[in-house]
KOLRO-226363 format. One record per atom (N, C-alpha, C): residue in three letters; x, y, z. Coordinates in steps of 0.1 Angstrom, whole numbers, plus 5000, padded with zeros to 4 digits. Example, Ala and Ser with C-alpha at 12.3 -4.5 7.8 and 13.67 -1.06 7.14 Angstrom:
BEGIN
ALA513249435078/ALA512349555078/ALA513249675078/SER512849785071/SER513749895071/SER512950005079/
END
This chain:
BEGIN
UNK740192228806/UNK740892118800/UNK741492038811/UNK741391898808/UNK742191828822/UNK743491758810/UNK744991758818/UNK745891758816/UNK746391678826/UNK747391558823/UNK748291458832/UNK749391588836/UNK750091618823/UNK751591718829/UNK751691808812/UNK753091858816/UNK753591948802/UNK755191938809/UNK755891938796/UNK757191958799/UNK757392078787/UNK757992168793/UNK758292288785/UNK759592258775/UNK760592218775/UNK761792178767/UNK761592048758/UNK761191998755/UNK761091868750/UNK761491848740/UNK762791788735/UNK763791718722/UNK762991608719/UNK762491508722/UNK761891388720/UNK760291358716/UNK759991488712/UNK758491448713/UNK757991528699/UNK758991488691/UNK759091548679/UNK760291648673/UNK760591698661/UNK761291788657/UNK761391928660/UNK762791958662/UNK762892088675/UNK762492108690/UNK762592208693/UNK762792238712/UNK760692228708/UNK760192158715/UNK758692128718/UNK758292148735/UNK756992188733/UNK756392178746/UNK755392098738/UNK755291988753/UNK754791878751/UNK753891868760/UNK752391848756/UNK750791868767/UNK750491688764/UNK750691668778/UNK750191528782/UNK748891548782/UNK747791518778/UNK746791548784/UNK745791418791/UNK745091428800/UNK744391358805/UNK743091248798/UNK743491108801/UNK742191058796/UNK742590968786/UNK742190828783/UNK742290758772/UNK741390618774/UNK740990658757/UNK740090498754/UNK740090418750/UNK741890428749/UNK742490308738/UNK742690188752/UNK743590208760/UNK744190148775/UNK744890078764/UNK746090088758/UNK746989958752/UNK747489928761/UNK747489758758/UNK748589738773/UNK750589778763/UNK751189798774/UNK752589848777/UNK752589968773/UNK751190078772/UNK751290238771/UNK752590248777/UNK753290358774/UNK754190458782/UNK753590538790/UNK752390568790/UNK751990668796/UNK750490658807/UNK750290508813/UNK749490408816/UNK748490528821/UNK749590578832/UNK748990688845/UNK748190778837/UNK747490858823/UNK746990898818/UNK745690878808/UNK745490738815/UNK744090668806/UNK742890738820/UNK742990748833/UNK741590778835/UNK741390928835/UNK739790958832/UNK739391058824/UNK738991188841/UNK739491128849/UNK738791198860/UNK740391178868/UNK741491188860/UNK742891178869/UNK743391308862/UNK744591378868/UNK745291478861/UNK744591608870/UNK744691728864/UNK744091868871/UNK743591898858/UNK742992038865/UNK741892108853/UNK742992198851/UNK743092248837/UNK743692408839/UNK743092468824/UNK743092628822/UNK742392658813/UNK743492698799/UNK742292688793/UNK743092688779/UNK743692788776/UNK743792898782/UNK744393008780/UNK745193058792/UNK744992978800/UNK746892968807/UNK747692868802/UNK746792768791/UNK748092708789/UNK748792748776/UNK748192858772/UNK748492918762/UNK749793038762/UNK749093078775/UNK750293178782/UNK751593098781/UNK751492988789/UNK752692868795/UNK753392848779/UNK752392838773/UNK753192768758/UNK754192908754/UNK753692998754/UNK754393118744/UNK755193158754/UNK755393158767/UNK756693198774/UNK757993188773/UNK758393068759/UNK759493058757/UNK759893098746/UNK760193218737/UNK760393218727/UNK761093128720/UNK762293038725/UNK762592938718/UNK762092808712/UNK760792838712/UNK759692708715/UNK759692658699/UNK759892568690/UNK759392538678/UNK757892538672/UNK757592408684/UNK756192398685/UNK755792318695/UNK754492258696/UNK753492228704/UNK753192108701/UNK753391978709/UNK753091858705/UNK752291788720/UNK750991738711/UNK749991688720/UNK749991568719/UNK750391508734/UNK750391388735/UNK749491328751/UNK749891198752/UNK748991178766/UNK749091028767/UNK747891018774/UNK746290998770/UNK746291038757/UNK745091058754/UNK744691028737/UNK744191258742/UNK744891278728/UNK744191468726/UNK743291458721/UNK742591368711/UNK741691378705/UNK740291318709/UNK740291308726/UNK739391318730/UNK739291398740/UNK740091518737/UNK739591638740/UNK740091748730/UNK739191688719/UNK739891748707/UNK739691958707/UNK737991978711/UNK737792088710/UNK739092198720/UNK739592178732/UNK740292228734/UNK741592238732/UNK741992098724/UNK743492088719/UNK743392178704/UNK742492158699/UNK742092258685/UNK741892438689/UNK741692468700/UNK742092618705/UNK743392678707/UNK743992568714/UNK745392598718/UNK746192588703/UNK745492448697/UNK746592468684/UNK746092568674/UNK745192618675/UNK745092748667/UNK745592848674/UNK745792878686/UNK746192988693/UNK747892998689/UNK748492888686/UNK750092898688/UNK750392848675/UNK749592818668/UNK749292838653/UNK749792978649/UNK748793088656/UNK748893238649/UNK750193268657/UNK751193228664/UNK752193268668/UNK753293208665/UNK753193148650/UNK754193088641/UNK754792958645/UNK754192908653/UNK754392758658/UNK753592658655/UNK754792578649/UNK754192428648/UNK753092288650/UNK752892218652/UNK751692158661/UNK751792038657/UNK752491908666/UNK752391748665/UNK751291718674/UNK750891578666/UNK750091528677/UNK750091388674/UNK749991308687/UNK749591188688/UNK748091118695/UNK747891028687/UNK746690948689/UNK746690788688/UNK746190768694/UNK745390588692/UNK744890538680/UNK743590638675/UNK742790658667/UNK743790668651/UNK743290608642/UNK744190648629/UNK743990738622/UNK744590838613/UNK744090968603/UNK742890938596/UNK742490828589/UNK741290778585/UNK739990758596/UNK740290718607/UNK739390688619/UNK738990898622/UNK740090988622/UNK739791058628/UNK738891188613/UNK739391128603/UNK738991208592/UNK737191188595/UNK736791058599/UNK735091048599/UNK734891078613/UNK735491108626/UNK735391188636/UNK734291278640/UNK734291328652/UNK733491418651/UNK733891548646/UNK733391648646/UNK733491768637/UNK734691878648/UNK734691808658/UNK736191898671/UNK737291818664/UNK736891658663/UNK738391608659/UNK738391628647/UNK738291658637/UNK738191678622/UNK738791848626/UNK738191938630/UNK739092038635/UNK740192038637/UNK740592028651/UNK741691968656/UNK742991918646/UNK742691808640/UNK743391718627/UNK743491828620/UNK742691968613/UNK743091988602/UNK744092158610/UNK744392148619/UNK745392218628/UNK746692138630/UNK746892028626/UNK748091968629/UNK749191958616/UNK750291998617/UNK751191988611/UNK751891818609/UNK751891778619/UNK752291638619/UNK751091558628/UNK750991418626/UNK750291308632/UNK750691188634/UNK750591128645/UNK751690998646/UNK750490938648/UNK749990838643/UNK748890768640/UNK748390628648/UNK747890588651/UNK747690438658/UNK748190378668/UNK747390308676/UNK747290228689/UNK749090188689/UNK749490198697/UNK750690118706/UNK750089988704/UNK751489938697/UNK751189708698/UNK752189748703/UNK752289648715/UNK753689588723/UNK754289498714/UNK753489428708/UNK754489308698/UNK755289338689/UNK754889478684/UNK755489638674/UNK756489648675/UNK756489658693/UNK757489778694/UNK758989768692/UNK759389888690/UNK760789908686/UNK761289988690/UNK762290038701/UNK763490128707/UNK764090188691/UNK764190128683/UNK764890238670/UNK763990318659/UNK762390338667/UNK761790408658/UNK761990568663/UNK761790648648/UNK761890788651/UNK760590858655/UNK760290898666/UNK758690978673/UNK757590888673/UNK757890768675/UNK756790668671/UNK757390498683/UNK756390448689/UNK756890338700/UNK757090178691/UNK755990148679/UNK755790078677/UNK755390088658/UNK755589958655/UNK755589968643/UNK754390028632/UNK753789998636/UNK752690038632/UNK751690188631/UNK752490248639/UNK752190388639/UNK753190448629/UNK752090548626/UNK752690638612/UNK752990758617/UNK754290808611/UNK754590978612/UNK753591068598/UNK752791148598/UNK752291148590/UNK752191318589/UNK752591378571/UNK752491458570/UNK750891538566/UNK750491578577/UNK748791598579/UNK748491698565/UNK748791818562/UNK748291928555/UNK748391818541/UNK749391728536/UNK749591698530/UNK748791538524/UNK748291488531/UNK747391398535/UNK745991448535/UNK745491588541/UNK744091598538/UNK744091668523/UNK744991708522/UNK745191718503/UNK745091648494/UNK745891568495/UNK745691428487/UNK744291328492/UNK743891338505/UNK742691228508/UNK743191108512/UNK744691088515/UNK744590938520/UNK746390988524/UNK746390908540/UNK747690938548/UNK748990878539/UNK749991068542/UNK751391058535/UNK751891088546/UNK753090978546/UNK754190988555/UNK755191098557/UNK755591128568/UNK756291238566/UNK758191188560/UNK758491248552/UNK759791208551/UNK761191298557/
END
């Protein structure tokens, strides 16, 4: 798997103490990303999915796992290992994307995976014209906090409250 970084402690990148997987690679390129340095697909390092698996569960105080970047969901098949991996070890699983819960529902069969491993989804492209400093886990207006289990239940994206 190629990866920009991880921050092991992370308050910000969702609800509770989170380790947060940057991962490598994006096909959205919004302009004013936060995270620019992470759109090309051949920047970052390789590491395997099962050391970062190790990395993830070394902290027992870990909530959960929130995949951000670059886009996860274009490397859905191994973000969908790890989040099944730390899945079975009672942890959580956020993730963010470009792509919307509808765009990734007709996906391919890794990201339809992936998605139905996620506990939460923050939904859609960064607009700079959006944006807002007083949203909760989200840059811009337009992206949704979305409660996933509860959304592929119903068939059409519920917000998390």
């Amino acid at each position: 798997m190629r990866i920009a970084n991880y921050i092991q402690d992370s308050i910000v990148d969702g609800k509770g103490l989170r380790f947060a997987l940057f991962t490598q690679g994006c096909p959205h390129h919004c302009p004013g990303c936060h995270n620019p340095q992470t759109h090309d697909f051949d920047g970052g390092k390789e590491i395997s999915v099962e050391e970062l698996v190790d990395i993830i569960l070394q902290n027992p105080l870990t909530d959960g796992v929130t995949f951000t970047g670059g886009e996860p969901f274009a490397q859905a098949a191994d973000c969908a290992a790890i989040a099944r991996a730390v899945r079975e070890k009672g942890l959580n699983v956020w993730a963010y994307s470009g792509w919307t819960f509808e765009q990734l529902l007709s996906g391919t069969p890794e990201q339809r995976e992936f998605l139905e491993l996620c506990d939460v989804l923050i939904d859609g492209p960064f607009v700079l014209a959006q944006r807002s400093l007083t949203l909760k886990w989200r840059g811009s207006r337009n992206q949704r906090v979305l409660d996933v289990p509860r959304s592929l239940a119903e068939g059409r994206a519920i917000e998390l409250n």
